[in-house]
N, C-alpha and C positions, 0 to 999 in steps of 0.2 A: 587639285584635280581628282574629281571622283576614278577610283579602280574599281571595275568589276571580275572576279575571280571565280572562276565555275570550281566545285566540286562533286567529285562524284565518288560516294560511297558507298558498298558494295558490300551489304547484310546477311542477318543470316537466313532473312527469308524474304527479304527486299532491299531493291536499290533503289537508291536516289541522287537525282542532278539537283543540288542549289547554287543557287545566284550569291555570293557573298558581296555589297556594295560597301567599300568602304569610300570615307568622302575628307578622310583627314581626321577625324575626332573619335567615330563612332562606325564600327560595324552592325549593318544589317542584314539580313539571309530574307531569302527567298527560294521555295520550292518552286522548282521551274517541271520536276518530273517523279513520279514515283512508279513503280515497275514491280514483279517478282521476281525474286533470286531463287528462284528452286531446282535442285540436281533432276538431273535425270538420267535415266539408265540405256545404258549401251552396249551391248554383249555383257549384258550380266555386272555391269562396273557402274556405280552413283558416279556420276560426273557432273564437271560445270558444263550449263546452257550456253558454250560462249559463243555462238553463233547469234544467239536471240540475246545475249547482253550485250553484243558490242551493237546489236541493230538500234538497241535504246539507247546507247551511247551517240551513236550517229543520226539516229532520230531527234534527240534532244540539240543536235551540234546546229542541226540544219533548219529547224522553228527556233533557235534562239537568235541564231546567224541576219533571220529575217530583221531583228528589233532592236539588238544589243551589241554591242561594240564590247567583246570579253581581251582580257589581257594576258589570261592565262588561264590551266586548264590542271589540275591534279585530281589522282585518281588514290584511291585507299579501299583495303579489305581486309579481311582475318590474314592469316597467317599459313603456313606450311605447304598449300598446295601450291602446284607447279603445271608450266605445257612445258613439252618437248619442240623442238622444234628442227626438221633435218637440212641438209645443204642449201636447200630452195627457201630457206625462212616460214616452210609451212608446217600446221602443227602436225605432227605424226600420230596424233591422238585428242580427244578430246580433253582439257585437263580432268584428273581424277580430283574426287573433293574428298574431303579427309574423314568422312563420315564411312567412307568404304569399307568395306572389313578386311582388305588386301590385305592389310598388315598385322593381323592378329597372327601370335606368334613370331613375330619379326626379331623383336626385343634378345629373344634367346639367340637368334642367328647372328646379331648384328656383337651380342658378348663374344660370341667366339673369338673377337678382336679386342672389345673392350668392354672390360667391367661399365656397370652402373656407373659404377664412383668415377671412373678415367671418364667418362663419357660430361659427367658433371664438372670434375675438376677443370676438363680441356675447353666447354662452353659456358659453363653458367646455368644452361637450360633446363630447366624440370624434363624427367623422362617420363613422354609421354607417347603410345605405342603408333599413332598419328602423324609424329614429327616427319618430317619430310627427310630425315636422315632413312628409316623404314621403309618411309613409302620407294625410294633409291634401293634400299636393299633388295625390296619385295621385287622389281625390273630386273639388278641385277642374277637373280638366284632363279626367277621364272619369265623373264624378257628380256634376256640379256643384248638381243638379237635388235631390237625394239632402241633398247636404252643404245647401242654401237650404234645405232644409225644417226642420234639425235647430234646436231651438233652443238644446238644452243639449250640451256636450260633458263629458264625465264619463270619465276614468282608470280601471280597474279595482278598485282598491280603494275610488274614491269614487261608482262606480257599484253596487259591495255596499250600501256605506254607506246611499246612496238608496237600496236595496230593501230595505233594514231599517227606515228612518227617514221616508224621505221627503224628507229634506232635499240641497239640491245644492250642495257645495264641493268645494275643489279643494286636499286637500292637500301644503304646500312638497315634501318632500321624492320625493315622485312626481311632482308636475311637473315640477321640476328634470331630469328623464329627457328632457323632450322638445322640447329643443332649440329652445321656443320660449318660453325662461326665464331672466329678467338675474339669472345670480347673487350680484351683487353689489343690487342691492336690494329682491331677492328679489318679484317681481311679475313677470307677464305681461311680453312684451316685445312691447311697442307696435309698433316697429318692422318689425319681422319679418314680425309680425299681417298690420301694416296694407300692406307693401310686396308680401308674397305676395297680399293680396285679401281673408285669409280671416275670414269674419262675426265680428268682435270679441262678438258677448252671446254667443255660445256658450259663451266661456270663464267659468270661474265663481271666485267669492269665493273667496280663496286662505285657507287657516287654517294655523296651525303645528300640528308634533308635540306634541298631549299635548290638543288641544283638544276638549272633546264637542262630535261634533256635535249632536246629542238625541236621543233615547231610540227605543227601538223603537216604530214607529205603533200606537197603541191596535187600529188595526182586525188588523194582523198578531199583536200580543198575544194579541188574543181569538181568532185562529184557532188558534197554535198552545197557546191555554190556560196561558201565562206572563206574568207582569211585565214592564211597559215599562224593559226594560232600557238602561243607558247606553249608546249608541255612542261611540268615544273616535276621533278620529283619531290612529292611532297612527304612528311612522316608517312611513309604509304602502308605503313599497320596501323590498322582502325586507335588502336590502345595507344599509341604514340603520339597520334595525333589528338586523340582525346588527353594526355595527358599535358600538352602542348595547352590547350584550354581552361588548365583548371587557372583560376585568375590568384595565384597566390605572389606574395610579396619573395624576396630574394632568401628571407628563414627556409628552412626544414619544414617541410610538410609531407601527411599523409593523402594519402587519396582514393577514393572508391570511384571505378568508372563502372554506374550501376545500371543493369540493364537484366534480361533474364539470366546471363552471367554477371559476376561481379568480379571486377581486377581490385585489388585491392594491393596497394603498396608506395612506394618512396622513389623522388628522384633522386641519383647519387650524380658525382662527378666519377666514380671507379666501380666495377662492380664487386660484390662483395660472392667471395667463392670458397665456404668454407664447411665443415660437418656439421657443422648446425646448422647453415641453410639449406644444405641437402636432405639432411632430415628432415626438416620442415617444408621441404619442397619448393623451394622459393626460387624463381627464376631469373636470370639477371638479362633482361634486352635493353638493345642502344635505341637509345633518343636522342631529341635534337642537339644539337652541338657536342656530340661525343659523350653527352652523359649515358647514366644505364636507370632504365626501368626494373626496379627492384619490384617484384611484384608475384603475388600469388593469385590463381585463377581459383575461386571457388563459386558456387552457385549461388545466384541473385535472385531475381523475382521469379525465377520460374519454377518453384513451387505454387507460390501464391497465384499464375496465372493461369498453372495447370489444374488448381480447385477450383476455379472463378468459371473456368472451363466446364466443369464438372455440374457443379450448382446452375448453371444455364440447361445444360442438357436435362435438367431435373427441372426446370422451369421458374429457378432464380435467380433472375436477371439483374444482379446485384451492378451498380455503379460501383466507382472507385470510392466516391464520399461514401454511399453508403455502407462499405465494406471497413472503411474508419470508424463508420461510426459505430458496424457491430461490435469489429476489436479493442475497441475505447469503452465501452461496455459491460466487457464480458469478465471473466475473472480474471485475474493477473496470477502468472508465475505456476499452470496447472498441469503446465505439461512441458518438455525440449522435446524437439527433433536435433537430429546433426541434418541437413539438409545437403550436405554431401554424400550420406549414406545412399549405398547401392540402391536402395528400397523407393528413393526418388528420381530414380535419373531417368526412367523411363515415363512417356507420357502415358496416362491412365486414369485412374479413381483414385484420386489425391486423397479426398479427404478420408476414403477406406483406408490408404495404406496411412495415414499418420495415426490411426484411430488402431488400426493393427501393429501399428509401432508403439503405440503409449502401453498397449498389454503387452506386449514381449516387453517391455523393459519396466514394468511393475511401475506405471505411474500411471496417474490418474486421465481416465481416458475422454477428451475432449467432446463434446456434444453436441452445443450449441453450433450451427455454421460461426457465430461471432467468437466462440471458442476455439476453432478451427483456425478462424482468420488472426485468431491473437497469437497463437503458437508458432502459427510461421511468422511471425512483425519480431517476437519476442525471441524467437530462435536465431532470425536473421543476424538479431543486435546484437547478442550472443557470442555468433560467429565470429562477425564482426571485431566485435573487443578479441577476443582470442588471436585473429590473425595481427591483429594490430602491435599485440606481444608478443608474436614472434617477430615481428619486423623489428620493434623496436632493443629485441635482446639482440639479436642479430647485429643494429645497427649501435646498438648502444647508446643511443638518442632516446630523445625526451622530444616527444612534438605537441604542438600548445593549441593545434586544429588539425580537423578531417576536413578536405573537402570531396565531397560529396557530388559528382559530375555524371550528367546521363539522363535516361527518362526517369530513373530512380528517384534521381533528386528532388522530384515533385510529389513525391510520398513523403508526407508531412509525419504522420505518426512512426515510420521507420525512421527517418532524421532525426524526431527524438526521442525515441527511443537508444538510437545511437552513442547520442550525447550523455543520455540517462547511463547505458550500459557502461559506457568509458570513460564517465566521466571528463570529457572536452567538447568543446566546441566544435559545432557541426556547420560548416556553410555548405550551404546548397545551391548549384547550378554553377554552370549554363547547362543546361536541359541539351541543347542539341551540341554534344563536344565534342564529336567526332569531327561532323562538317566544319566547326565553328575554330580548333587544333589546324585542319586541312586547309582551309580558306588564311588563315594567318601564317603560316607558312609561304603563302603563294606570297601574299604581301612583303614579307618578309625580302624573299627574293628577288621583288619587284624594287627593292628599298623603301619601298613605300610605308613600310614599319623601319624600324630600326633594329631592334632585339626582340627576342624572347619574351626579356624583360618587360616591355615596351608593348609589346603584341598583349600580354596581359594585362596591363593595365588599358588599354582598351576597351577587351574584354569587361572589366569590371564597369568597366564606362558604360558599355553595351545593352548588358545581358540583367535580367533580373535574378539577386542571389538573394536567400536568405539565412539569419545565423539562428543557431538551438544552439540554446546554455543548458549543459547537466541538470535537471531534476531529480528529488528523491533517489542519487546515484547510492543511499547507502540499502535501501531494498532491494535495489540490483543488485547491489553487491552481495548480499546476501542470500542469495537462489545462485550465482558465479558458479561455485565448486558445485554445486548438483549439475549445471548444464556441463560443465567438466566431464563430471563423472558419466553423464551420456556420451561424449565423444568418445571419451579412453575405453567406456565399460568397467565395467567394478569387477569386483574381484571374486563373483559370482560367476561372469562371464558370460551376464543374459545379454550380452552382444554376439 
C-alpha cells in the first residue's frame, strides 16, 4: 500500500511542504509548497512570522486535502527558539528568532551560576550566546513579568505541532538544542532549571522521534475541510533529520550535512563529554533511537555564495558549472582562508575581504575571480579534514567514508576535493536530507519502514549518490600544516 507523508520544513530563509510517496520499495518527494521564512521586527525584537507561517501551513493542508489522501504530517526547523504561551494556550508574544541581539552579553549573567565548563559538562552543548538557555535568562533578568505569566514553553516545531493538534510536548531531539537538556538521560535538567530560577511547568512532556503526537484538532479539520490527520513527532531538528538520511551501512561513519552551514560530525550510541571536546567545541545532540549527534557547526557554502553574490552585482553572472570550471582552472594551493574567521561572517564584498585577508596574513593574494573561487573549494576541504580530526581524536575511531548530505553534495569539485584533502572516500547525496530524514521517520512510525536501518537502505534505493576516491592526497598533504598555521596564526601573530 502506497504511504504518502507530508513534511514540512522550516529554513533559514524558506519553507517548504513535500509530498514524501513511498510505495514499499522506493521513496519519492514532491514539492507540493515553497514559501519565505523571513523574521520580522516587532517593538524593536527580530521575530518569527508565525502568523503568516502557519497560514502556509494550513494553506498547503487545504489544496492538498482537495487531491491526496496523507497519513501523516511532521514538522522540522533549526533549533533554540521558543513561544510562550499563557493559561488560555495563546502565545504571549511572537516567537523571538535567535538572530536577535537580546542575548549579547547574557553568557556572563547566566556564569554567575555556572562556569562555561559546568555548563558543558552538564549538556554536551557547544556554548553559544543564542542558546535558548540566554534567550530564558535574557526574560528572566528583563521580562520576568512576561516569562511568570507563561505557562507553557513550546520549541518551534512543537509549537506547530500545538497549532495543528492542540496538544503540548517537547520533542528529544530539539530539546537537546537547548542547553537546558541531560543527555545522557535524556530529560529536562533539573538542575540548571532550578539553579537559574526558571518556572519548572513550563517545560513540557518530552516524547521521542517517531511519536504521534495526535491528529489534527477536529475544529481545524473542519475549517480547512480535511481529515484529522496524524501528527508525528518527527527528528524535528533540521540536522537530525538530515542525519537520519545520510544512507550509510550499520559501520561508523562521518558526515557533512552541507548547506551554507556545514554540521559536520558522527553518530554515537552515548555522548561523548570530555576537555577535549570542549575545547574543540564539539556538541553532543540526541538522535533517533537515543543516539547523540556528535557534531560541530562550522561555515559551508556561504562564503562562496556570498562572492557569487558579489560577482553578479558586478555583472558576472557566473553558473555553478562555470564557477567549477574557473576553480579547476586556476592555480592550486595560492592562498587559505579560515572561513570561520570573524572577517566572513557578515554578508558584503567577499571577494574584497579574502583578498584583504591573503595580505594581512603575508600570502599570496588571489586575483583571478577563478582564484577567488579556488580558495574558498580549497579552504573549505581544508576545514573540512581538520574538523574531521578532531572528531576522530575525540572518538578515537578511524572512519573508512564521509558522507556528504545536503545541497552541498551536488558540488562535485568540493566532494573531491574532500576526498583529495582526507584522503577517504566521499559519497554524496541525497541532496534533499532534511525532507528525505523527516519523511522516513514518519514511515517509520507508520511501520511502514521498520528501522533506521531499513529506512536507509531505502534511501539508497531512492536517491542518486555518488562516490570520490582520494586523488593526489600527497599534494594536499603537503600545503596541510600551512592551512594549519592560518587557523592557529604563527607565531608572529599576523592574526
Amino acid at each position: 500500500m502506497v504511504k504518502n507523508v507530508l513534511s514540512f520544513d522550516f529554513g533559514a530563509s524558506s519553507g517548504r511542504a513535500i509530498l514524501g510517496i513511498y510505495d514499499g520499495n522506493a521513496l519519492q518527494l514532491k514539492e507540493v509548497h515553497r514559501f519565505k521564512n523571513e523574521p520580522i521586527t516587532l517593538n524593536d525584537t527580530l521575530c518569527w512570522d508565525i502568523d503568516k507561517l502557519f497560514g502556509e501551513v494550513k494553506k498547503v493542508l487545504k489544496e492538498i486535502g482537495k487531491t491526496t489522501a496523507i497519513d501523516s504530517i511532521g514538522i522540522d526547523t533549526w533549533g533554540v527558539d521558543f513561544g510562550l504561551l499563557d493559561k488560555d494556550g495563546k502565545l504571549t508574544h511572537n516567537p523571538v528568532h535567535y538572530r536577535d541581539p537580546r542575548t549579547e552579553g547574557l553568557l556572563e549573567e547566566v556564569e554567575e551560576s555556572f562556569s562555561q565548563e559546568k555548563l558543558y559538562e552538564l549538556t554536551g552543548n557547544q556554548i553559544i550566546f543564542f542558546n535558548t538557555i540566554f534567550q530564558l535568562a535574557y526574560l528572566k533578568k528583563y521580562k520576568e513579568e512576561e516569562l511568570n505569566k507563561a505557562e507553557s514553553l513550546l520549541l518551534m516545531p512543537d509549537l506547530f505541532n500545538y497549532l495543528l493538534t492542540g496538544v503540548k510536548r517537547a520533542e528529544e531531539t530539539i530539546a537537546s538544542t537547548t542547553q537546558l537538556f541531560d543527555p545522557y538521560k535524556k530529560t529536562w535538567n533539573e538542575e540548571i532549571i532550578s539553579k537559574l530560577d526558571l518556572p519548572k511547568s513550563i517545560f513540557q512532556q518530552l516524547v521521542k522521534p517517531g511519536e504521534e503526537i495526535g491528529t489534527i484538532s477536529r475544529e481545524l479539520a473542519e475549517e480547512l475541510g480535511i481529515p484529522q490527520i496524524p501528527v508525528v513527532a518527527t527528528t524535528s531538528h533540521d540536522t537530525a533529520s538530515a542525519v537520519v538520511s545520510v544512507p550509510a551501512a550499520d559501520e561508523d561513519f562521518l558526515f557533512v550535512s552541507c548547506g551554507t552551514w556545514s554540521l559536520i560530525g558522527t553518530e554515537l550510541e552515548q555522548p561523548i563529554i570530555s576537555k577535549k571536546s570542549a575545547a574543540y567545541n564539539i556538541t553532543n545532540e540526541s538522535g533517533i533511537n537515543g543516539t547523540t549527534r556528535f557534531l560541530k557547526n562550522v561555515t559551508g557554502l556561504w562564503v562562496l555564495q556570498e562572492t557569487k553574490k558579489q560577482f553578479e552585482k558586478e555583472g558576472r553572472n557566473y553558473s555553478y558549472d562555470e564557477i567549477t570550471n574557473l576553480a579547476e582552472n586556476a592555480n592550486a594551493f595560492g592562498c587559505f582562508i579560515d572561513t570561520d574567521h570573524p572577517d566572513f561572517q557578515l554578508p558584503g564584498d567577499m571577494p574584497s575581504k579574502i583578498k584583504e585577508y591573503a595580505e594581512k596574513t603575508n600570502q599570496q593574494i588571489p586575483e583571478t575571480d577563478g582564484e577567488i573561487f579556488r580558495t574558498i573549494y580549497e579552504s573549505l576541504a581544508l576545514k573540512y579534514r581538520y574538523v574531521f580530526e578532531e572528531i576522530m581524536e575525540c572518538t578515537s575511531k578511524q572512519y573508512k567514508q564521509v558522507h556528504i548530505v545536503g545541497g552541498g553534495s551536488q558540488a562535485e569539485i568540493l566532494c573531491q576535493m574532500v576526498a583529495n584533502a582526507s584522503n577517504i572516500e566521499v559519497l554524496a547525496g541525497p541532496v534533499e536530507a532534511t525532507v528525505i530524514g523527516n519523511s522516513a521517520v514518519q514511515l517509520i512510525s507508520q511501520n511502514a519502514i521498520g528501522s533506521v536501518s531499513e529506512a536507509r537502505d531505502v534511501i539508497k534505493r531512492s536517491f542518486d549518490m555518488k562516490s570520490y576516491q582520494p586523488q593526489q592526497h600527497e599534494k594536499w598533504n603537503a600545503h596541510y600544516d600551512d592551512f594549519k598555521n592560518i587557523l592557529l596564526g604563527d607565531s608572529k601573530g599576523r592574526l
